[in-house]
C-alpha distance (Angstrom), angle and dihedral (degrees) to the residues before:
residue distance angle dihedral
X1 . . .
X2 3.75 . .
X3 3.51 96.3 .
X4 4.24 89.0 53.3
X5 4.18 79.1 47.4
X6 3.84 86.5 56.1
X7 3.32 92.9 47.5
X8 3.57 101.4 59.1
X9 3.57 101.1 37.8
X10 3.89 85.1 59.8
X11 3.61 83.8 49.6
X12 3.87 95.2 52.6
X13 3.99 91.3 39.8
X14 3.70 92.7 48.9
X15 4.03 96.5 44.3
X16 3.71 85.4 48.5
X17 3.95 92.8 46.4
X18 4.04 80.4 56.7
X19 3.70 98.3 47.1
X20 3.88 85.8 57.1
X21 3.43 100.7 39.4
X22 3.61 92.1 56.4
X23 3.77 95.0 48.2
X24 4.19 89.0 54.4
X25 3.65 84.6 41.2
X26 4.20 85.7 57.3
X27 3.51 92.0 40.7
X28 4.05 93.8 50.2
X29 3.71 93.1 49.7
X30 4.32 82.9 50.7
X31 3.75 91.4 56.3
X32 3.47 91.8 42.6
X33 4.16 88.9 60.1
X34 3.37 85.5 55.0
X35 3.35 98.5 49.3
X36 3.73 91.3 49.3
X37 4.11 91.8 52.1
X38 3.55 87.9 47.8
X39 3.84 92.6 53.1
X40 4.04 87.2 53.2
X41 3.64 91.4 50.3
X42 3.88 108.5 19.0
X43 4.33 89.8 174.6
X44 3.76 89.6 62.5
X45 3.88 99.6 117.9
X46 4.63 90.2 -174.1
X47 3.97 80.8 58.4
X48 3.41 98.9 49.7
X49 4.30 91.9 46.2
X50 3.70 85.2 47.0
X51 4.14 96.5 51.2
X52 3.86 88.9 48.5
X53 3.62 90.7 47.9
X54 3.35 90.7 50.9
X55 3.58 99.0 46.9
X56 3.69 86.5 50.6
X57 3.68 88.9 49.9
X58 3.85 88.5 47.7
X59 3.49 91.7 54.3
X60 3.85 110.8 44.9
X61 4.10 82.2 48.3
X62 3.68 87.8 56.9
X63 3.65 90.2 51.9
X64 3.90 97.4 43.0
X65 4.04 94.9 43.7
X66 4.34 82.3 48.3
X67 3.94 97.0 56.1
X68 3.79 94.3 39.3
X69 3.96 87.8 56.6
X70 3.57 90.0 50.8
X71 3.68 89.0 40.9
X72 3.65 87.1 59.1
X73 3.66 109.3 31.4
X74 4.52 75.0 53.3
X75 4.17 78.1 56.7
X76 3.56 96.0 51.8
X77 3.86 98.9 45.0
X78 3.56 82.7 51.2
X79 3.48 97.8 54.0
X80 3.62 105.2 36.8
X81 3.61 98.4 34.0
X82 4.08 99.6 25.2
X83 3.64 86.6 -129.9
């Protein structure tokens, strides 16, 4: 039983590891549009707001997506192991 237990919660963890992943993924190639406007027309001041906010953006998702995957990898221990 514990080792079907395991099984899925590595299941769970590593679908939502991939559901993550892809958003940052989405949000990388976003920034790097910017980035590549911004490189055509390096005076544009709306470009450069929306690269920092997107950077920002970038890196408080990073952040977020991190604790909820310790958050639930935590869950899993606990319910597998009863740690």
């Amino acid at each position: 039983m514990d080792l079907y237990l395991n099984d899925w919660a590595l299941v769970i963890l590593t679908n939502e590891q991939n559901q993550r992943t892809n958003i940052l993924l989405n949000e990388m190639e976003i920034l790097d549009n910017i980035a590549s406007e911004l490189n055509c027309d390096p005076s544009n001041e709306d470009l450069q707001i929306k690269l920092s906010m997107q950077q920002d953006r970038l890196g408080a998702m990073r952040i977020q997506f991190s604790r909820e995957l310790q958050d639930l990898t935590q869950a899993a221990r606990k319910e597998v192991y009863g740690m």
